[in-house]
N, C-alpha and C positions, 0 to 999 in steps of 0.2 A: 504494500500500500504506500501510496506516495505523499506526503503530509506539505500544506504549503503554509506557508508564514503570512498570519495576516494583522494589522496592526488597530488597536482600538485605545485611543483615549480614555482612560480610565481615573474614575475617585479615589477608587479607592486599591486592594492589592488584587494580582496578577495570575491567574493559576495555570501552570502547564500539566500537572497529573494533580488527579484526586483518589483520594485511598475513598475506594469505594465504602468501608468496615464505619468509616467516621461519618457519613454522608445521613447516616440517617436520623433523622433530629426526632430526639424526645424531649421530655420536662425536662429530665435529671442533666442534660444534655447544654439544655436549652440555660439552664439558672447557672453550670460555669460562666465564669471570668472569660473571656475571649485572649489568649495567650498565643503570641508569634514567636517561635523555636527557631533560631537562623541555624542553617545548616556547615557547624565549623564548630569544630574539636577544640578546647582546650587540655595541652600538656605541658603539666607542671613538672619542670625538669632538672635533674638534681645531677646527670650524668650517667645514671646509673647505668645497668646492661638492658635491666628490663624496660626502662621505659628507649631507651635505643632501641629494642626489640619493635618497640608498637609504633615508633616513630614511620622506621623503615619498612612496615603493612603498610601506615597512611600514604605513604610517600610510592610505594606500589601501585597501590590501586589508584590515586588522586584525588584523596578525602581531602579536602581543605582543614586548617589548622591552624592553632597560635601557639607557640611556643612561651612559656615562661620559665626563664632559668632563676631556679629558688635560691640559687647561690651566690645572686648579682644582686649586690647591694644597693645599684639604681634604681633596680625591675620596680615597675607600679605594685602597688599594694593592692590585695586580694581583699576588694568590698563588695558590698552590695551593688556600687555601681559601675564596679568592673565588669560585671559578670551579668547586671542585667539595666533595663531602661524602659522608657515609653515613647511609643515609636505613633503616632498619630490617635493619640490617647486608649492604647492597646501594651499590653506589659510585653517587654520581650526578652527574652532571653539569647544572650549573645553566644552560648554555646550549647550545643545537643547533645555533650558528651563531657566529660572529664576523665583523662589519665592521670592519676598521681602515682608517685615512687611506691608509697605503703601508707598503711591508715594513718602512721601517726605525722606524715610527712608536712604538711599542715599543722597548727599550733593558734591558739588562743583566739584573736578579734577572724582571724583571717577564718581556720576550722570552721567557726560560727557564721561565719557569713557565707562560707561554702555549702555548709551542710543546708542554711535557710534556702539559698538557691536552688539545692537540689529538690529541696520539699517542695519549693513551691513550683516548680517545673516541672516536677518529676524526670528531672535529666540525672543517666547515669553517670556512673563510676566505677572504673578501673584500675584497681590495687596490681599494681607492676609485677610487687615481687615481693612479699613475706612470708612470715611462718604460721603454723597456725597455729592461731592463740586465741581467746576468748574473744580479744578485743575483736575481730572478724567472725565471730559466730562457729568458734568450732575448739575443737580438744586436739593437742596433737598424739595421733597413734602411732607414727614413726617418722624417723629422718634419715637420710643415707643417699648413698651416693644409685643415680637411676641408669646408667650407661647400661642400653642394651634393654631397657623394662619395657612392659608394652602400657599401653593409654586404652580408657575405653570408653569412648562418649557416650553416656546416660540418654534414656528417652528424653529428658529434660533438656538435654545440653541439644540434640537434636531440633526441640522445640524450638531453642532460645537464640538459636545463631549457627549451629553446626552442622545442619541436618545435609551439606554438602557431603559429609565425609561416611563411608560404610558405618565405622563405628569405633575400629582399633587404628589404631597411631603408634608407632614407633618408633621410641627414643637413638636418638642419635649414640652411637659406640665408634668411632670412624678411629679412635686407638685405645686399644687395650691397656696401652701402659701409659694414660691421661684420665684423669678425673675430667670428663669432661660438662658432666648434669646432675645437680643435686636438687633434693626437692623435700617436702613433710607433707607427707599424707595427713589429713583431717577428716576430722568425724564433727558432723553437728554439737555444738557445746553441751553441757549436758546440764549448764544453768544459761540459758537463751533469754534475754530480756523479754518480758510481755510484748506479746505477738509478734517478736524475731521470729525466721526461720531461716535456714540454711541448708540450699540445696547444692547439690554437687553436678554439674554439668560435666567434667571430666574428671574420671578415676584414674587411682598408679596401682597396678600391680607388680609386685618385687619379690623377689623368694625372700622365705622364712617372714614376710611381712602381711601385716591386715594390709586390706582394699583400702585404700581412702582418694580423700577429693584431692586433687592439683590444679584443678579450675570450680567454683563453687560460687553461687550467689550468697551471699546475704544481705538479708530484707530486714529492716530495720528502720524504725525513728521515721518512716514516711520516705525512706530511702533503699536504694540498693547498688550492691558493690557486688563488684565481680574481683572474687578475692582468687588472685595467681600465688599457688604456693609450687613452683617449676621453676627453680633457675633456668632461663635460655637467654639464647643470644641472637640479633638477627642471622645468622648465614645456620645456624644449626636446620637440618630438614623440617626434625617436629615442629620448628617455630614458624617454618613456611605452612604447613601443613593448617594448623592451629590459628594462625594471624586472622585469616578471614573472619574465621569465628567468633573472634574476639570484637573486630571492628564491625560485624551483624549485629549484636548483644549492643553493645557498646551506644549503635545509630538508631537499634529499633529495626534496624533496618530499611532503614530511609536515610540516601544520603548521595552527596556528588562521588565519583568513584567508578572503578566500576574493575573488575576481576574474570579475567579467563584463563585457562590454563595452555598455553600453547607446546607446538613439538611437531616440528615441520625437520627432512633430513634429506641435505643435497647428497648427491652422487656424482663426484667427480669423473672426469675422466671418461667418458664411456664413448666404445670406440677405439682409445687410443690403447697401447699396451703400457703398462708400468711399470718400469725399473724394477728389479728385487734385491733382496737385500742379500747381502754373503753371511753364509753362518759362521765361515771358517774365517772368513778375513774382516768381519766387522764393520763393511761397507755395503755399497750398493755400488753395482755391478752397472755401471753410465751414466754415472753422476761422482761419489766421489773415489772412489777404488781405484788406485794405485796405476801404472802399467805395468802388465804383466798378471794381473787379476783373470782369471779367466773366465770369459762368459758364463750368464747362464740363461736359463731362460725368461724372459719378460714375461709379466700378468697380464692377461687378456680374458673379458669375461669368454663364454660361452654360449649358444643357445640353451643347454640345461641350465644354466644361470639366466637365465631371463625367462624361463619357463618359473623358474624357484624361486624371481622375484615377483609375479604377475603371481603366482597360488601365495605369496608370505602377503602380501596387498591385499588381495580377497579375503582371508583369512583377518587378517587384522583391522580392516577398514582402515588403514594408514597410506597415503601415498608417499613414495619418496619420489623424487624431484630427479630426473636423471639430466644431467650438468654434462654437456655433449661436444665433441669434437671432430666434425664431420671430414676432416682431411683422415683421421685415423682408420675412417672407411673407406676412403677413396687409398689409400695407402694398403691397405690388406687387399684391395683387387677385386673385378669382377665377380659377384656371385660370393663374396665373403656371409659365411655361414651366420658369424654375429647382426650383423647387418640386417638379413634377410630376417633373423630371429627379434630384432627390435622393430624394426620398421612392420614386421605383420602383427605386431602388436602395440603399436605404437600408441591405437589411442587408451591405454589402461596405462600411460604415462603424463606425466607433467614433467616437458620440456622447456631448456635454459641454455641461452648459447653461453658456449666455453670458450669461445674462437675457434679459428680453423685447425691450428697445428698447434694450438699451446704454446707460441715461444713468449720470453720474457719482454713486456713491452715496457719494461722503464728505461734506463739508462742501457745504450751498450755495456754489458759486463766485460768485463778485463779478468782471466781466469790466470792469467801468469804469478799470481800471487794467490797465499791463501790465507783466510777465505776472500772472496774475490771484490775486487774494486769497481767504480765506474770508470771506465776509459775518458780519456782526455783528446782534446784537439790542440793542435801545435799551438795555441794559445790558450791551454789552458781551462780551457771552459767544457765542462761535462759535453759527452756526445750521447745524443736521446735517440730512443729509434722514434722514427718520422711519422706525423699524422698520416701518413699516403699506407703505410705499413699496418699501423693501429686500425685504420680504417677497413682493409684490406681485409684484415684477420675477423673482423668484425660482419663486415656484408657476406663474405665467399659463406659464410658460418649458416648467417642467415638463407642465402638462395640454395644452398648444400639441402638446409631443411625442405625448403618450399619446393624444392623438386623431388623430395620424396612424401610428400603427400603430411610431411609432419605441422603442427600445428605449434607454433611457438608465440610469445609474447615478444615484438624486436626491440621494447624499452626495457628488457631485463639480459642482462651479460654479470659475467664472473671471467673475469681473465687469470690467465693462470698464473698460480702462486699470487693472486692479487696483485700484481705487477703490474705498472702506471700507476700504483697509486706508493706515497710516498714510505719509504721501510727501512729502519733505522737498523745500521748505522753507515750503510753504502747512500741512501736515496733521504736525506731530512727533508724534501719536495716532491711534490706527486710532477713528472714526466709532462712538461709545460704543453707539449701533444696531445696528452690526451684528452682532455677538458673539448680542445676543437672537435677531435673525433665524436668523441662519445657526440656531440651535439649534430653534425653533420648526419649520424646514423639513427638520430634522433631515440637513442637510449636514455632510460629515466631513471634507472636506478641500478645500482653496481656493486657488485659485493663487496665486502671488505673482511680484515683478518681482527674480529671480537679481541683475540689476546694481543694485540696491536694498538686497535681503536675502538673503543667500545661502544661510542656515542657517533652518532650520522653527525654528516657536515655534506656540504655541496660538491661537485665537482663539474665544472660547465652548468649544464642544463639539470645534471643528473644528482641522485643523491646516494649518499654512502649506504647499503646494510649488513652492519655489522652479524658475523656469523661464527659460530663457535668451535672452533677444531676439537676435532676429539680425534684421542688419545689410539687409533688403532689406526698403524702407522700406511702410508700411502705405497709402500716398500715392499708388503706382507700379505699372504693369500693363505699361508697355515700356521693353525696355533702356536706349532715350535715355532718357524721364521718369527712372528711375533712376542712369542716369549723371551728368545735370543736379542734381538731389538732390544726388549724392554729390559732385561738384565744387564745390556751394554749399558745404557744411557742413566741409569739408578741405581748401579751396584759400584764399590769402590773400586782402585784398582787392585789394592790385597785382593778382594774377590773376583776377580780377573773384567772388571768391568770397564769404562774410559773414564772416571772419575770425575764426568761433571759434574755429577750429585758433589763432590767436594768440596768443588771451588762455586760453586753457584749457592748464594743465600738463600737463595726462595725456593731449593730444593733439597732434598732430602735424601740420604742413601737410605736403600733396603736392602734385607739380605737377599740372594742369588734364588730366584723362581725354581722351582723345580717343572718336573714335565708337566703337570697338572695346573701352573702356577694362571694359565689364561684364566680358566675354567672358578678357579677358587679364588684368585686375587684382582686379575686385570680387568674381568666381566663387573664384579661385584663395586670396585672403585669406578670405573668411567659409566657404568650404568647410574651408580648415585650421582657423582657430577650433573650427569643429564638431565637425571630425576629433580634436581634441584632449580634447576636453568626452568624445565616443566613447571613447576608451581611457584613459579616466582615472578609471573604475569610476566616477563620476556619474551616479547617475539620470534625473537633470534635466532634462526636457522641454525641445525648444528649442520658439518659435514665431513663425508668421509670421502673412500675413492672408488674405481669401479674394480679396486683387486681385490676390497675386501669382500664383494659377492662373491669373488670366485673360489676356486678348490674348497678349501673349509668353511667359505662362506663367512669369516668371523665377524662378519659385523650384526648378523641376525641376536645374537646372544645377548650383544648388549642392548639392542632392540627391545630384544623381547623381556629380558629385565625390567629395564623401565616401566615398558607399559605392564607387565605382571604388577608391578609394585603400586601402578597406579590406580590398578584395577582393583586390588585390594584394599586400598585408601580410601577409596573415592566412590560415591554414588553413578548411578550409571544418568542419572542425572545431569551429572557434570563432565562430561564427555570432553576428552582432549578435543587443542581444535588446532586442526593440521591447514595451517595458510598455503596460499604460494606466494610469491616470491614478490610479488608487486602488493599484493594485500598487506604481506611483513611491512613496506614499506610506508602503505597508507595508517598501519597500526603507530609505527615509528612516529611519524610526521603530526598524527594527534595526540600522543602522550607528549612528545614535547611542545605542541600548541597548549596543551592545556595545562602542561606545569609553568609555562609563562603566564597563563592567564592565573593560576593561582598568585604565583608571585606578584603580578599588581593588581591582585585584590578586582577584577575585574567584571566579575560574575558571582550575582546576589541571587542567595537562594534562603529559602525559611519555609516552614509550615505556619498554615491559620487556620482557621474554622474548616481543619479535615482538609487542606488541599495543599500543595506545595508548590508554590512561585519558586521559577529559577529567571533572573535575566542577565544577558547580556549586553554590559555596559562599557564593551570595549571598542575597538577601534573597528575593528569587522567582524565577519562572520567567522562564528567558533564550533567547533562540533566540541560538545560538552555529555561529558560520562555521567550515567546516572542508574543509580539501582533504590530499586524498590518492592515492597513486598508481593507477592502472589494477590493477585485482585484488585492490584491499581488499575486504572483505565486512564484514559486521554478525556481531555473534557476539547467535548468543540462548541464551536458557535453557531445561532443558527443565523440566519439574516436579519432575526428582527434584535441581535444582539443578546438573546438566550444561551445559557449555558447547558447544554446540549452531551450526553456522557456518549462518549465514543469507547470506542474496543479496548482493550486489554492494551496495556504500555508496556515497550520493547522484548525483547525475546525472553525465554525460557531459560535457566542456568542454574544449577544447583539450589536449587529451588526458590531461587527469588526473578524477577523481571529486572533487565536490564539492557540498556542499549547506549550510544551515542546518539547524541541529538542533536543537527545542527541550530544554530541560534542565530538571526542575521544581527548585523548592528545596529541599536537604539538606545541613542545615548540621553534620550528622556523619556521614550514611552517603554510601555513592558509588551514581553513576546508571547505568543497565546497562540500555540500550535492546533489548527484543525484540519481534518482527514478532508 
């Protein structure tokens, strides 16, 4: 359905959805107070891990926010009329939530003014990170360290914010030899003030220990807290896992924002054949190996590899993206069997041109040194390869498709090894060529290397998308060659390894894999990596190459990890959502539209008598995130200026509605969307 923007001068406020649950007016209804809830988080911030933890969900999803650091001796003071006002003689409340460190983090005029706010709003709160003690409505029945325990959200906790997730959750253990999650189980207090209660939304279970709560409400004094007794941290899984949860409970579930889980996976190479790697001499065998190294054979899928990738697709309902380089089929010859086996299957693919031959399109390389330079010209000045070449590799790519019947998007390219674009520490600039190219071949978005650059930025016409290597190496088509690989580059030399893990800070030695070491180590680590990138609302394409379909297939394993793990997690509800490649890019280009619209405050949003106004008071037109409960509808207009309830508002997702919405510019009337 296509929704148009139409604009009416209005008295009074604005409504773009109406929570159908509040529309219906009774007495008891009718004799409240009329109260305006603006839709923006207060966090009271002390530093701590936990309240880091909730910061970095808000800042996920795009819940608006005000930070107060409780340890700045500037910061405004926490009153009555910090926290709330009268907005055209209607009370308002300037936040719909509050995070604080722990109950007692607050103190004296301020506590009192907080707690009034909350009565009289009924806005909640979120305890960071304490133990459980009376003062939060519980007893504590044990403490101890949880690496490794499972979670298990309550019908309640399902009710109240969680009902995305199956039901069990799994504490983070990523080292045995790190205390990495400590927590106190609680039990309802067993002297609860008059008409407390304390309910447990998520439980810990731990050997030798009682069940108890690690996420639990308690209801009190005309209030209620969501009391965290889970040390985490933002990058831990559970905490990814759990965040939504938190920020559901926390808004009501009503709020700017908005959460999916992405897991989109290029295929490099396909086509061309792949270097492998030497077991014996610790290279690869046409790239960096020695003279005198002796050949071996290059990786090239097969047609039983494309037969084994088109049944693992069906099977899984996951596309992968195959990243294609059609010289590597005009290269194997007439009647090449891989060819013949893509191309009659072609449409159970989502195609991405790689260029024609893969060469490197930044700087001429200089290999007479190692590792290698950019070449220079008799004066001096770097030698690039040429727009006519960049362009070259780009079109022949394109028409190679369209003469075999393949269907590609021509504003979507990944050149190989990301090259053209800038790569430290030969290229500190992106290849002053390619910028022209790209725009001549009228391409609009270009891959880029995530552990590089993580954030998009422009290039020509086009725009960056960052995409995430993983760990199964471009070299390798069986689990040993892979094993070997990976025991070279992270084993010391005493263990006959190459000792970068040594010299390099931000890596780590381990001891020497054994044969089984893929299956038990290398799966179970880059599968969580993945897993994590998955619920962490990132767009961000991972990818690997076209060797790893072949012989042992190794790349299915960590695949199917993943999504095993998701499937466990997660409601069938909330369904991975596999982009392609120009969609990552439209997702990219509104989350950081709409974290600038946050940052100047540009976009006013609140609930009133059952409805929630959002506008946009910025410079132009914004697509702005919003989620909202099950049975919001769109309210439209009729001609004679009637408020008119239309259908069900934005899609379907772990059981609440939520979409993007675009908003145009009005920078004095409000936006009032009808179908």
């Amino acid at each position: 359905m296509k929704f148009q923007i139409r604009r009416r001068v209005l008295a009074g406020a604005c409504a773009l959805v109406a929570l159908t649950g509040l529309l219906v007016a009774s007495p008891a209804l009718a004799a409240e107070p009329r109260q305006r809830v603006d839709l923006r988080v207060l966090v009271l911030d002390d530093g701590s891990t936990g309240i880091d933890m909730l910061r970095a969900q808000l800042d996920r999803e795009g819940v608006p926010y005000d930070t107060l650091a409780l340890g700045d001796s500037g910061r405004p003071a926490i009153t009555a009329a910090f926290l709330a006002d009268s907005v055209s003689g209607v009370r308002r409340a300037k936040f719909q939530g509050v995070i604080v460190p722990n109950e007692s983090a607050v103190t004296g005029t301020e506590a009192t003014a907080l707690a009034a706010f909350e009565r009289e709003f009924k806005i909640r709160q979120i305890d960071a990170y304490t133990w459980a003690n009376p003062n939060v409505g519980q007893d504590l029945a044990w403490s101890g360290v949880l690496d490794g325990a499972t979670m298990n959200v309550t019908a309640a906790g399902k009710a109240a914010g969680f009902g995305y997730l199956a039901g069990t959750v799994r504490i983070d253990d990523r080292d045995p030899n790190v205390i990495e999650s400590y927590g106190y189980f609680g039990t309802p207090a067993s002297t609860l003030p008059a008409g407390a209660t304390f309910t447990p939304l998520v439980t810990g279970t731990a050997q030798n220990a009682p069940t108890g709560s690690l996420m639990g409400v308690y209801a009190h004094d005309g209030r209620e807290e969501l009391v965290v007794t889970l040390a985490a941290n933002r990058y831990q899984t559970h905490a990814l896992e759990l965040g939504h949860g938190l920020v559901t409970w926390l808004t009501k579930g009503i709020h700017l924002g908005i959460t999916r889980n992405f897991f989109s996976v290029h295929v490099d190479d396909v086509f061309l054949p792949d270097d492998r790697w030497d077991t014996a001499h610790n290279c690869t065998v046409g790239d960096d190996c020695g003279a005198g190294t002796p050949d071996n054979t290059p990786i090239r899928m097969t047609p039983a590899d494309v037969q084994a990738l088109v049944a693992w697709q069906q099977a899984k309902g996951l596309k992968l993206d195959v990243v294609f380089n059609g010289g590597g089929s005009v290269e194997a010859g007439a009647g090449d069997p891989l060819t013949t086996a893509m191309v009659a299957s072609k449409t159970q693919f989502r195609w991405i041109n790689h260029t024609y031959e893969h060469p490197y399109l930044g700087c001429v390389q200089d290999f007479t040194v190692s590792p290698w330079k950019c070449a220079i010209d008799g004066y001096g000045a770097t030698k690039w390869v040429s727009q006519a070449d960049i362009t070259a590799q780009i079109k022949t790519n394109v028409d190679w498709a369209k003469g075999k019947g393949i269907t590609i998007d021509a504003g979507e390219l990944v050149t190989g090894e990301h090259s053209g674009l800038r790569t430290l520490p030969q290229m500190p600039a992106d290849n002053p060529n390619l910028a022209p190219a790209l725009n001549t071949n009228g391409v609009k978005y270009i891959a880029s290397d995530a552990s590089r650059e993580q954030t998009t930025r422009t290039v020509g016409n086009a725009v960056t998308v960052p995409r995430y290597p993983m760990n199964i190496y471009y070299n390798v088509a069986t689990k040993a060659e892979e094993v070997d690989e990976y025991n070279w580059i992270y084993t010391s030399r005493a263990d006959g390894g190459s000792g970068i893990c040594e010299n390099n800070a931000a890596s780590t030695c381990i001891a020497p894999l054994g044969a089984n070491g893929f299956d038990t180590y290398i799966v179970p680590i880059e599968a969580r990596i993945a897993y994590d990138h998955v619920v962490s609302t990132n767009p961000a394409p991972h990818y690997a190459h076209q060797s790893n379909l072949a012989e042992d297939r190794i790349l299915y394993p960590v695949l199917d990890a993943v999504l095993a793990r998701y499937a466990a997690t997660y409601t069938s509800a909330t369904p991975v959502v596999n982009p392609k490649f120009a969609e990552t890019a439209l997702q990219n280009k509104r989350q950081a539209a709409w974290a600038a619209a946050l940052r100047s405050r540009s976009v006013e949003a609140y609930t009133l008598d059952g409805k929630v106004t959002i506008v946009n008071r910025g410079s132009g037109t914004l697509d702005v995130p919003v989620t909202m409960p099950n049975g919001t509808k769109l309210i439209t207009m009729s001609v004679l200026g009637i408020e008119v309830m239309g259908g069900n508002f934005g899609d379907a997702y772990g059981g609440e509605r939520s979409a993007w919405r675009s908003l145009g510019r009005n920078a004095t009337q409000l936006l009032r969307l009808s179908s």
